[in-house]
PASEBA-1860 file (N, C-alpha, C; in nm, 3 decimals):
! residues 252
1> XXXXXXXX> 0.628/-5.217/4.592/0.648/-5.165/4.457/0.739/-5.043/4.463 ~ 0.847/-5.037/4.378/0.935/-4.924/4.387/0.893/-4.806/4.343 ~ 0.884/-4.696/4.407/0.833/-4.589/4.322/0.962/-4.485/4.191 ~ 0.872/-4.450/4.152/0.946/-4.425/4.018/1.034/-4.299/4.013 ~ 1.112/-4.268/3.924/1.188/-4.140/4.008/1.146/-4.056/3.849 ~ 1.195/-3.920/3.933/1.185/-3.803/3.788/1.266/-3.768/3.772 ~ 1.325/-3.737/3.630/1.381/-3.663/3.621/1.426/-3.559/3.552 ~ 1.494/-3.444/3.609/1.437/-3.309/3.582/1.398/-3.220/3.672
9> XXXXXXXX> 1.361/-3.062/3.705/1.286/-3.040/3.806/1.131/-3.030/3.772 ~ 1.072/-3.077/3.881/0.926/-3.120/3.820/0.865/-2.967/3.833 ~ 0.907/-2.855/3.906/0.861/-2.727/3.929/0.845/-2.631/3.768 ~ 1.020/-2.676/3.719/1.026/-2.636/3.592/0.918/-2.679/3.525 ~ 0.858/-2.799/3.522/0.799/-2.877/3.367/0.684/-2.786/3.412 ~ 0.656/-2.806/3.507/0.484/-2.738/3.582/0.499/-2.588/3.541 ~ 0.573/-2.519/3.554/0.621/-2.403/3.559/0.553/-2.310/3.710 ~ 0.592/-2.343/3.786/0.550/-2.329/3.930/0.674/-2.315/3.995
17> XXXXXXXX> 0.627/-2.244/4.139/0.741/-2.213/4.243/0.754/-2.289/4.313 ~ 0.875/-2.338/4.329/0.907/-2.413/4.426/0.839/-2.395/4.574 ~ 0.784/-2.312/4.643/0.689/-2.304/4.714/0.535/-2.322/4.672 ~ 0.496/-2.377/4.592/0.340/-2.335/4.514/0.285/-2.414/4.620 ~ 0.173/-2.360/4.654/0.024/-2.474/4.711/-0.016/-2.604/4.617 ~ -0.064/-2.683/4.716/-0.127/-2.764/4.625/-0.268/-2.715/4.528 ~ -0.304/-2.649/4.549/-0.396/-2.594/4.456/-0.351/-2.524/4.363 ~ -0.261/-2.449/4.358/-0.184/-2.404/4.267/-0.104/-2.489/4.139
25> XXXXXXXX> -0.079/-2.577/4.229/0.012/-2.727/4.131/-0.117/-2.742/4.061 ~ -0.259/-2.821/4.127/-0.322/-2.909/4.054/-0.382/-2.818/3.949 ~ -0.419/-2.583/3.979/-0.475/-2.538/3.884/-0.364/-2.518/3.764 ~ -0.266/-2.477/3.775/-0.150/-2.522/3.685/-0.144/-2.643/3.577 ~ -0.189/-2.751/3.658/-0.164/-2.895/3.550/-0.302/-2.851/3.450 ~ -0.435/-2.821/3.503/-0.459/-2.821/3.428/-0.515/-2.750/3.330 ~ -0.412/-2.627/3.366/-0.359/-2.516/3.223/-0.308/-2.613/3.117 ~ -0.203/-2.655/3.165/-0.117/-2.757/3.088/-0.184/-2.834/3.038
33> XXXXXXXX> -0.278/-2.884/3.078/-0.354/-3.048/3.014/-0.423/-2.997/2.903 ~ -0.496/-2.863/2.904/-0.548/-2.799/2.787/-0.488/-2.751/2.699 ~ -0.371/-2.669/2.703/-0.281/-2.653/2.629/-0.251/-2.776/2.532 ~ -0.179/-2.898/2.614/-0.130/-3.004/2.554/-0.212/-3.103/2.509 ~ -0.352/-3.083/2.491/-0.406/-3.173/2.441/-0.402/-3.195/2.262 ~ -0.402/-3.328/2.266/-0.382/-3.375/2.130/-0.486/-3.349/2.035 ~ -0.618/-3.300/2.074/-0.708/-3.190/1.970/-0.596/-3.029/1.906 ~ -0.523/-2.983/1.943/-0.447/-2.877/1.931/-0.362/-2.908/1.801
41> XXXXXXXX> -0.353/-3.070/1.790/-0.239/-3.063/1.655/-0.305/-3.044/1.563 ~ -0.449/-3.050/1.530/-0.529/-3.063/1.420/-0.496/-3.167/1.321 ~ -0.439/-3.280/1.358/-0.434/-3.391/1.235/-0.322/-3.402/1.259 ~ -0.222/-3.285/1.261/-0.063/-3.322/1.262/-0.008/-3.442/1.297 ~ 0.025/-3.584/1.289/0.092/-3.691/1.331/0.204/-3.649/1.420 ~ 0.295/-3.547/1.383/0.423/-3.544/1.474/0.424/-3.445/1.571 ~ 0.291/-3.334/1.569/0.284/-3.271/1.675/0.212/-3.311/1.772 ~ 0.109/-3.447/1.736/0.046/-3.501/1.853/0.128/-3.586/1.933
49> XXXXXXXX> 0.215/-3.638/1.845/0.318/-3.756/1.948/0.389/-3.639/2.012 ~ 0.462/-3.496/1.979/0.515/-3.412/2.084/0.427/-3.336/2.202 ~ 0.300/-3.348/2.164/0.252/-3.302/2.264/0.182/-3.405/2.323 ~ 0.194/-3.548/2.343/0.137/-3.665/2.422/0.300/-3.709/2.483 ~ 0.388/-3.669/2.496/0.514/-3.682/2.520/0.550/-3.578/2.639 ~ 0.521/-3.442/2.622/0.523/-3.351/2.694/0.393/-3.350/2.814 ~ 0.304/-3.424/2.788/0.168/-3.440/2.868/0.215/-3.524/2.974 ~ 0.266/-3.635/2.900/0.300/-3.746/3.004/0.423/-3.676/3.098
57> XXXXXXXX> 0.480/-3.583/3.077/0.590/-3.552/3.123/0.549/-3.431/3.276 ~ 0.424/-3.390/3.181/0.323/-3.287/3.314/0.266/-3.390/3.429 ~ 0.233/-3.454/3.371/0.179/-3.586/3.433/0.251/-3.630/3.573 ~ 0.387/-3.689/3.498/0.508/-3.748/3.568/0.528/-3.646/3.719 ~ 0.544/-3.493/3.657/0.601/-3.419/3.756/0.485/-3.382/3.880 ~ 0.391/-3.365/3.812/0.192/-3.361/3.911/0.232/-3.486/3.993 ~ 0.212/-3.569/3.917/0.222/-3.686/4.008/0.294/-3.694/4.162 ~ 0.456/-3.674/4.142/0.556/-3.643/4.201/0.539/-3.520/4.323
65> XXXXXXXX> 0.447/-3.437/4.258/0.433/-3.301/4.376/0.323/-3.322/4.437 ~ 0.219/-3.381/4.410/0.119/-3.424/4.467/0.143/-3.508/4.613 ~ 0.209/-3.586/4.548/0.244/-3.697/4.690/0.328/-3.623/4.746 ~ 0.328/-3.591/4.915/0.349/-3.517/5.016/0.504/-3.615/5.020 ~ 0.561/-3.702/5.038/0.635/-3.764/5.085/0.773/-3.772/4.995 ~ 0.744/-3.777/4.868/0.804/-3.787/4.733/0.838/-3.617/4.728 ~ 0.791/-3.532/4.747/0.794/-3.384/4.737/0.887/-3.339/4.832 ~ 0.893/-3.398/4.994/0.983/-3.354/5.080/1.072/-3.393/5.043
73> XXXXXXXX> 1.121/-3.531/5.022/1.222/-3.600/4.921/1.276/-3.559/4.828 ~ 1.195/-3.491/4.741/1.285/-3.402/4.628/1.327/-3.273/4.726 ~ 1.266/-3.194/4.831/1.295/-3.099/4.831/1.433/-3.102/4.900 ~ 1.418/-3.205/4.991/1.547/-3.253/5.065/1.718/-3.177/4.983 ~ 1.697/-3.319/4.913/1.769/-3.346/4.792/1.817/-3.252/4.713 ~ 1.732/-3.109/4.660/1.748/-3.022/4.603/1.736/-2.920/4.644 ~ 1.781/-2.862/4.792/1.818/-2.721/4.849/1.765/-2.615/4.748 ~ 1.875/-2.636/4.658/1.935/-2.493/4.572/1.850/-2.503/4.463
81> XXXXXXXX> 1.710/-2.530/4.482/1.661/-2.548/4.333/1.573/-2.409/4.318 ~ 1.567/-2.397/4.168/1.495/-2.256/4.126/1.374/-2.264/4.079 ~ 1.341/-2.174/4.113/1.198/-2.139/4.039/1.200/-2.170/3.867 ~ 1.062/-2.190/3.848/1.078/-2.188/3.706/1.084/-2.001/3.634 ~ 1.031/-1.935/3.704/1.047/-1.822/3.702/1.210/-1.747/3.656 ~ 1.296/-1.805/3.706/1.425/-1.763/3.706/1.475/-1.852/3.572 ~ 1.459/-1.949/3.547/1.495/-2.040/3.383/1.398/-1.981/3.294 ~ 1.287/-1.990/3.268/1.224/-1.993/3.194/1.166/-1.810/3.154
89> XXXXXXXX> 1.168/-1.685/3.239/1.169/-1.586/3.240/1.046/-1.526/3.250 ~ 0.958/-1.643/3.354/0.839/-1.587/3.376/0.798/-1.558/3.498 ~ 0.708/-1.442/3.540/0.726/-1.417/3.668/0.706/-1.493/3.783 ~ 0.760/-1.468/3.896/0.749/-1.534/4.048/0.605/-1.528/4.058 ~ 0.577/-1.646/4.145/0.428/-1.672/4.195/0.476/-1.701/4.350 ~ 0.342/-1.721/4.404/0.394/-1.698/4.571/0.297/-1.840/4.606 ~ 0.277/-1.902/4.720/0.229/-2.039/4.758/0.046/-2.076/4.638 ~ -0.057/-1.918/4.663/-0.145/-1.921/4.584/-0.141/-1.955/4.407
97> XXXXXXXX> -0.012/-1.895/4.369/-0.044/-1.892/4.216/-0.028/-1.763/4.208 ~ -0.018/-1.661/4.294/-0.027/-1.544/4.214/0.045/-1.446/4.204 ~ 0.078/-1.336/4.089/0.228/-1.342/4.082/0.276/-1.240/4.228 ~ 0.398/-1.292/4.233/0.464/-1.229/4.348/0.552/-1.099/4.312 ~ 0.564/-0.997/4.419/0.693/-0.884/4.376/0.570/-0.739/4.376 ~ 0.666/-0.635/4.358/0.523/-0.549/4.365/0.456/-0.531/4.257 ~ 0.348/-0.461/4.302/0.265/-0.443/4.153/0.301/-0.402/4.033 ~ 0.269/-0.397/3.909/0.272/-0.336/3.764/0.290/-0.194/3.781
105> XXXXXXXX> 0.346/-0.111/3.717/0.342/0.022/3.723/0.159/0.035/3.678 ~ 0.103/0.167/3.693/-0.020/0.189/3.617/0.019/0.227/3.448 ~ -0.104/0.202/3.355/-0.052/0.245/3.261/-0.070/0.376/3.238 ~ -0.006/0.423/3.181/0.001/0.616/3.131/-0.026/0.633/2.961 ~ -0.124/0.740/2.947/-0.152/0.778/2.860/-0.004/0.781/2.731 ~ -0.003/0.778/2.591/0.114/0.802/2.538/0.116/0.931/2.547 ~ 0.281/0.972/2.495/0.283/1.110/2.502/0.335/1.124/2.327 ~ 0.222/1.208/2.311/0.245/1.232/2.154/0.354/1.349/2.137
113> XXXXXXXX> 0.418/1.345/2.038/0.563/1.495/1.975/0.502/1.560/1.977 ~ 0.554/1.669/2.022/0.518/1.812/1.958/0.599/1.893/1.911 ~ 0.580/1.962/1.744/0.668/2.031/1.664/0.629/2.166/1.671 ~ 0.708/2.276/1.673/0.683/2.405/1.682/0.703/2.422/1.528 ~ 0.560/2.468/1.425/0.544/2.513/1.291/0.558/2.647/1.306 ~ 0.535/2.702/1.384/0.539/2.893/1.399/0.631/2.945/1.289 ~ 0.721/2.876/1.231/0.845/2.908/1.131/0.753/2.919/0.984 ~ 0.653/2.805/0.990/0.601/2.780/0.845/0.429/2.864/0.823
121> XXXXXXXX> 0.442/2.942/0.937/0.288/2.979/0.936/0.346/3.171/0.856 ~ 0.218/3.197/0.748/0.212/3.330/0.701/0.098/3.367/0.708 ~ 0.122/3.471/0.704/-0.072/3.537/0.709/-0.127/3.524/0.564 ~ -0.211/3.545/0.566/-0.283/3.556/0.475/-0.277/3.644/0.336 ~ -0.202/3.585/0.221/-0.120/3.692/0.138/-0.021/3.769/0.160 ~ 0.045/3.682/0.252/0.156/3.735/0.261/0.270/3.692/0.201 ~ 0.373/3.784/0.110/0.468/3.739/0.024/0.554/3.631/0.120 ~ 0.586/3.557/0.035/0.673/3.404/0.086/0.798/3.421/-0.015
129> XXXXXXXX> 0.840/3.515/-0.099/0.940/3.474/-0.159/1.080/3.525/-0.046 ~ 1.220/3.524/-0.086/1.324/3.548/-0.027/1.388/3.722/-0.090 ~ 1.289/3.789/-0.117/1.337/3.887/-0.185/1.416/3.863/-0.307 ~ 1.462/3.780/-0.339/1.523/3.787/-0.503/1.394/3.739/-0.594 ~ 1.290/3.712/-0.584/1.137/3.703/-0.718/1.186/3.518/-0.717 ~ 1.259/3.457/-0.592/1.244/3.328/-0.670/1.212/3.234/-0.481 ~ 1.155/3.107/-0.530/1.213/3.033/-0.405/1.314/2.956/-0.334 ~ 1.324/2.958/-0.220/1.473/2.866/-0.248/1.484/2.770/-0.273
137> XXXXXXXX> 1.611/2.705/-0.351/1.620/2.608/-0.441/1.604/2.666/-0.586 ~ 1.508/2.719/-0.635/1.508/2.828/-0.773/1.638/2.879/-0.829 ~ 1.602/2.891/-0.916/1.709/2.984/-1.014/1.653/3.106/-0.974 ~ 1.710/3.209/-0.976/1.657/3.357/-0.955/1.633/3.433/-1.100 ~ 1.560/3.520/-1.074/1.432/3.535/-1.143/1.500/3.637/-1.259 ~ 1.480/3.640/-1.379/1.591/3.771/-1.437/1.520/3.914/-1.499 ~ 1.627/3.989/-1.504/1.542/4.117/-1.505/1.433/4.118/-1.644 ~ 1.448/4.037/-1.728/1.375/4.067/-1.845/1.228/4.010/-1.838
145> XXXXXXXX> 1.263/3.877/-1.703/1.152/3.794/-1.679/1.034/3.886/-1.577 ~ 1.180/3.974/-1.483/1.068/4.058/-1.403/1.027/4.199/-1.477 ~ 1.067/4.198/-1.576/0.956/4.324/-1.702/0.877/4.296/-1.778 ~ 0.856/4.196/-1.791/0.790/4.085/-1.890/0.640/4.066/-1.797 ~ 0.511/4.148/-1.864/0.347/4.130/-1.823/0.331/3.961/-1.775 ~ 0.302/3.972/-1.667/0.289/3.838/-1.589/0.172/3.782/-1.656 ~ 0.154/3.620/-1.726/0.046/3.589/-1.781/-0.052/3.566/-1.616 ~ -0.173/3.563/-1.721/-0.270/3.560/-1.584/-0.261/3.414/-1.515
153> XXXXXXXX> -0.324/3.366/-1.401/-0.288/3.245/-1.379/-0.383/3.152/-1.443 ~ -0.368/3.025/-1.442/-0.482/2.975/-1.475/-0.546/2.859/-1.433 ~ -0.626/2.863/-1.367/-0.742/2.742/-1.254/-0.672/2.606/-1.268 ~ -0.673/2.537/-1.376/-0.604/2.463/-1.359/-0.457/2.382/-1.333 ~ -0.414/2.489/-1.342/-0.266/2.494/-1.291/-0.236/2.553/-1.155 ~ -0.242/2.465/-1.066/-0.232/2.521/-0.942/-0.087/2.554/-0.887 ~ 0.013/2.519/-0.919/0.157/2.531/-0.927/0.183/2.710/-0.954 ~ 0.065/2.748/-1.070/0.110/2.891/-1.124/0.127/2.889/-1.273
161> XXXXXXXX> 0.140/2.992/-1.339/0.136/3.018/-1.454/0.238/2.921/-1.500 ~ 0.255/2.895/-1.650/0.381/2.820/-1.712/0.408/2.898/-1.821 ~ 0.549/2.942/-1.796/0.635/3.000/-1.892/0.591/2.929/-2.041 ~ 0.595/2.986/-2.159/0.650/2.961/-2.302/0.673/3.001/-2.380 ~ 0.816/2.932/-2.425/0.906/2.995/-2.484/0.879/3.027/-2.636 ~ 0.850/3.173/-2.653/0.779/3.151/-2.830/0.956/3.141/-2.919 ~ 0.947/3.096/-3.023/1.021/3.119/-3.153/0.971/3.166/-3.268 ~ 0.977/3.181/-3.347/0.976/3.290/-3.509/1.039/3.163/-3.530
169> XXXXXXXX> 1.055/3.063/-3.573/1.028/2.909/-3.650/0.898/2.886/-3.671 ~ 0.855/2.886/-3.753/0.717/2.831/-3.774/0.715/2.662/-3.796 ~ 0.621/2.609/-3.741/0.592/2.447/-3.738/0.576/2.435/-3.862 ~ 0.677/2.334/-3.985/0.712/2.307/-4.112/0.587/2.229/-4.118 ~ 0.561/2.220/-4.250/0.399/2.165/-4.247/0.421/2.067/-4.330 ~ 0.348/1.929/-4.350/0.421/1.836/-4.465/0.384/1.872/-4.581 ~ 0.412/1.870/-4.692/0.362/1.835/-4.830/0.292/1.745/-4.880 ~ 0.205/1.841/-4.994/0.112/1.754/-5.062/0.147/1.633/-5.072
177> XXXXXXXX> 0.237/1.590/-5.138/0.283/1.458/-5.191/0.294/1.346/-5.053 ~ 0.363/1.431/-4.929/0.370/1.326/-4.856/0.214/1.292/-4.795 ~ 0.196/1.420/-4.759/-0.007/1.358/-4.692/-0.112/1.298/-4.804 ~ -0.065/1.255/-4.906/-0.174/1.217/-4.950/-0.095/1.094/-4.994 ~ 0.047/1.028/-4.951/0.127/0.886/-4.956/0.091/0.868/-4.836 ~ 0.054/0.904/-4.736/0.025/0.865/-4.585/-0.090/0.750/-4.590 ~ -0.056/0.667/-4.502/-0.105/0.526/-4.527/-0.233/0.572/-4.393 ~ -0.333/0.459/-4.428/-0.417/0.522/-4.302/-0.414/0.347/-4.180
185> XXXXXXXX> -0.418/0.303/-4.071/-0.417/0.212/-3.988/-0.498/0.167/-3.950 ~ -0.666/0.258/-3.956/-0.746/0.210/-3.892/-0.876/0.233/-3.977 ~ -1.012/0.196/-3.901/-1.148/0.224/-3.956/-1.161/0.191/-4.112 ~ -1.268/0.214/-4.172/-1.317/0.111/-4.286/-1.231/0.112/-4.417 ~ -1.132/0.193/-4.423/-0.995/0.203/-4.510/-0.879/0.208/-4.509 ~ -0.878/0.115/-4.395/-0.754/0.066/-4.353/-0.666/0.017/-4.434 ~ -0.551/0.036/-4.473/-0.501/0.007/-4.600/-0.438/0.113/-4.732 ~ -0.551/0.169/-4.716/-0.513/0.267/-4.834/-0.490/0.409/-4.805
193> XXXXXXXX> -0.394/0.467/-4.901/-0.361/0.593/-4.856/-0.445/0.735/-4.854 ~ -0.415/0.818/-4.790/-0.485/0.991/-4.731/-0.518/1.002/-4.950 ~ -0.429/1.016/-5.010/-0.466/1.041/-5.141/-0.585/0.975/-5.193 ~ -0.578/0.825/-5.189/-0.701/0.759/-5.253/-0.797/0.723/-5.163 ~ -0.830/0.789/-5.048/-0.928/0.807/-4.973/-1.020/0.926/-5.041 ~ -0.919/1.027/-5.033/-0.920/1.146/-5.071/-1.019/1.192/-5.254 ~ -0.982/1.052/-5.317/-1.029/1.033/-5.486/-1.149/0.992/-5.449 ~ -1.183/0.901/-5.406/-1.367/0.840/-5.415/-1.433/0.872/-5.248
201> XXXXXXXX> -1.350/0.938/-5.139/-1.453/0.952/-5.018/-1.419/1.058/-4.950 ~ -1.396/1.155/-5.046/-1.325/1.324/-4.954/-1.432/1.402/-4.797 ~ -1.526/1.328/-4.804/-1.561/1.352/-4.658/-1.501/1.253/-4.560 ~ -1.448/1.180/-4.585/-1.343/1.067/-4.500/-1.242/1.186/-4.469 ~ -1.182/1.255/-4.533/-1.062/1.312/-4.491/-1.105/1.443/-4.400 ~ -1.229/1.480/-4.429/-1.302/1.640/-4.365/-1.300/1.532/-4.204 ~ -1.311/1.404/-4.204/-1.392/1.341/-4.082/-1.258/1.347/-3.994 ~ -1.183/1.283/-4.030/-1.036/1.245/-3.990/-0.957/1.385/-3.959
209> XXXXXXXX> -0.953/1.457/-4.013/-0.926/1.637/-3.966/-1.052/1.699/-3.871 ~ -1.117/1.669/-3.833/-1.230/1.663/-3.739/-1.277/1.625/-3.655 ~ -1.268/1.483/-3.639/-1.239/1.369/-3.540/-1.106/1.378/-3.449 ~ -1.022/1.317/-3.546/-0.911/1.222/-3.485/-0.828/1.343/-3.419 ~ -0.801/1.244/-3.291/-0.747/1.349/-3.194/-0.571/1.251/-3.144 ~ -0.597/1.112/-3.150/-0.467/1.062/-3.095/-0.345/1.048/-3.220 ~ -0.342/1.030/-3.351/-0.275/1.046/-3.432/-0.227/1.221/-3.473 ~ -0.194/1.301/-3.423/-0.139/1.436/-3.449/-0.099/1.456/-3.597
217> XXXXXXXX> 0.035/1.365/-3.633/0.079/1.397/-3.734/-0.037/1.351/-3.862 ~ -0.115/1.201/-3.866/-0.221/1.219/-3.959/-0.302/1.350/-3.980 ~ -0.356/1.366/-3.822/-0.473/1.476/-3.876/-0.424/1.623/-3.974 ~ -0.263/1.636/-3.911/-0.220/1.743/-3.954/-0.213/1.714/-4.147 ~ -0.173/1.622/-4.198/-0.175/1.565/-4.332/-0.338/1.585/-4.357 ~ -0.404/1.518/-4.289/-0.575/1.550/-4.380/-0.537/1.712/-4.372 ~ -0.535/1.747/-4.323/-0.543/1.893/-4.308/-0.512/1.982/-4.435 ~ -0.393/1.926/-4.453/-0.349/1.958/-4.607/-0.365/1.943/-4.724
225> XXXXXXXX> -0.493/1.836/-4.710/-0.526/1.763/-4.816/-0.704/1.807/-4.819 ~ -0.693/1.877/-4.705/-0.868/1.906/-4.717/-0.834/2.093/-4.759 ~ -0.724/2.149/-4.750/-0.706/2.289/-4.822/-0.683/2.235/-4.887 ~ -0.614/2.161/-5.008/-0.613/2.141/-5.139/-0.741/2.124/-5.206 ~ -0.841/2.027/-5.150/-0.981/1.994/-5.188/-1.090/2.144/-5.198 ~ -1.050/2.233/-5.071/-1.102/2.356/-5.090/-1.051/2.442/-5.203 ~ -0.933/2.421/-5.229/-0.891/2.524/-5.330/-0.910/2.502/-5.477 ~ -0.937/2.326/-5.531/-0.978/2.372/-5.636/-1.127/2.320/-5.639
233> XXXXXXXX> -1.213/2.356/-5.501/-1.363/2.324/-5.495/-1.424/2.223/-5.479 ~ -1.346/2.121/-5.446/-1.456/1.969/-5.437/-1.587/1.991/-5.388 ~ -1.702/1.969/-5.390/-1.788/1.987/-5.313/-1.806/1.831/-5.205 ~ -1.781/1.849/-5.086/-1.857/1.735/-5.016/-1.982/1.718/-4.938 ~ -2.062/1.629/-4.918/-2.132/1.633/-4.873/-2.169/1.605/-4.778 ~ -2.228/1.615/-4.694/-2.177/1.638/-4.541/-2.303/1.560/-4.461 ~ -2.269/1.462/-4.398/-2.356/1.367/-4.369/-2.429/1.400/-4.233 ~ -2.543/1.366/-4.288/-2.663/1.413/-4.099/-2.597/1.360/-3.980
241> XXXXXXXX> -2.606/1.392/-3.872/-2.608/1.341/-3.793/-2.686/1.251/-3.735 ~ -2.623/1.096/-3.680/-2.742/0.935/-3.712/-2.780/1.026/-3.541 ~ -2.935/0.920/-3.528/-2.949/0.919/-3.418/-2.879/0.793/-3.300 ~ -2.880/0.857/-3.214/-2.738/0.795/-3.083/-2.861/0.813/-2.967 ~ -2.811/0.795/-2.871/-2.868/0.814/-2.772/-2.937/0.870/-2.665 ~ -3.059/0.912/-2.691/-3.152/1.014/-2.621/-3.164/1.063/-2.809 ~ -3.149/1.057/-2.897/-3.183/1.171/-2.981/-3.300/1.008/-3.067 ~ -3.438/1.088/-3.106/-3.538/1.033/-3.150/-3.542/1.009/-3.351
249> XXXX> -3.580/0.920/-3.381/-3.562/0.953/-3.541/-3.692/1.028/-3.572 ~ -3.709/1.090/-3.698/-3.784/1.222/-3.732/-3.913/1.123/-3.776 ~ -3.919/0.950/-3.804/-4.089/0.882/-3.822/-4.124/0.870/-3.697 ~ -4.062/0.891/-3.584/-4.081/0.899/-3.434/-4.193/0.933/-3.409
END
């Protein structure tokens, strides 16, 4: 019976040294046989036929190195042949399997940066400005601003006080006529205007100047419309407070 030939180097497919032991070949294949087993495709159809293709091909080359006679024969034949180590870019092994060349360096701790802050450190209340009253990047500070009683700071502004700028304009206030044409958008009189709210439910408008906090320009209109109501006396009447939550009713 003719025996069969390979081809390829069978060292490559194995990924073994051309010197390997036989124990080395046979623990090698069956790295490979686990690797390449056709449980690995999970269902895949075309990765099991590539990896029952590549098996047979581990196979082929085991086969080939196994037999003592077939092996001198290739080696004959192929002087100049390489490691798989040198194609494939994985390290030299020596007759055992194990890798050849000297050892690994040890590993070493990392070496973390180190920044010298000594530039950004002040004591404790100690002025940080550049001598002109500003920081850099700032506009510098002007003489009227540095005669001008520093407001106090205030807790929630951690940045520092905030300038503001007063004017002698007084905030124009609307007119009667327009706050009481002011249409209302929401809650149980939706529809009708600050005026005829104002005719049959003038504690609606005391509520809405009292309440309402996200409409600005409305509340400012009740506003005007609840000094008109004061000035020529409406009386309203001013409703209890319901009970809400935690508070008990008085047949309690």
């Amino acid at each position: 019976m003719p025996q069969l030939t390979f081809r390829g180097d069978p060292y490559e497919v194995l990924g073994v040294a051309p010197g390997a032991s036989d124990q080395a070949i046979q623990r090698r294949r069956r790295e490979l046989a686990r690797e390449l087993h056709p449980d690995q495709a999970t269902g895949d159809a075309a990765r099991t036929a590539d990896l029952t293709k590549r098996m047979a091909r581990v196979n082929a080359a085991y086969d080939l190195l196994r037999d003592e006679e077939r092996r001198r024969a290739y080696d004959r034949s192929h002087p100049n042949a390489r490691s798989s180590s040198a194609r494939t870019g994985s390290p030299p092994v020596d007759r055992d399997g194990r890798p050849a060349g000297p050892p690994p360096p040890r590993p070493t701790r990392p070496v973390t940066a180190r920044f010298d802050a000594t530039g950004t450190f002040h004591a404790r209340n100690a002025t940080t400005t550049n001598g002109s009253g500003g920081l850099p990047g700032h506009r510098p500070i002007s003489a009227r601003e540095r005669t001008e009683e520093p407001e106090p700071l205030r807790a929630s502004k951690p940045n520092g006080p905030v300038r503001v700028r007063r004017t002698r304009r007084p905030v124009a206030m609307p007119t009667l006529e327009a706050s009481l044409a002011a249409p209302l958008e929401f809650g149980k009189f939706r529809g009708h205007t600050l005026g005829e709210v104002a005719a049959f439910e003038p504690t609606y408008i005391d509520w809405i100047a009292r309440t309402i906090t996200r409409d600005r320009d409305l509340v400012v209109k009740a506003r005007v419309i609840q000094a008109e109501l004061d000035e020529r006396g409406v009386v309203r009447r001013m409703r209890p407070p319901t009970a809400g939550f935690g508070t008990s009713h008085p047949d309690d």
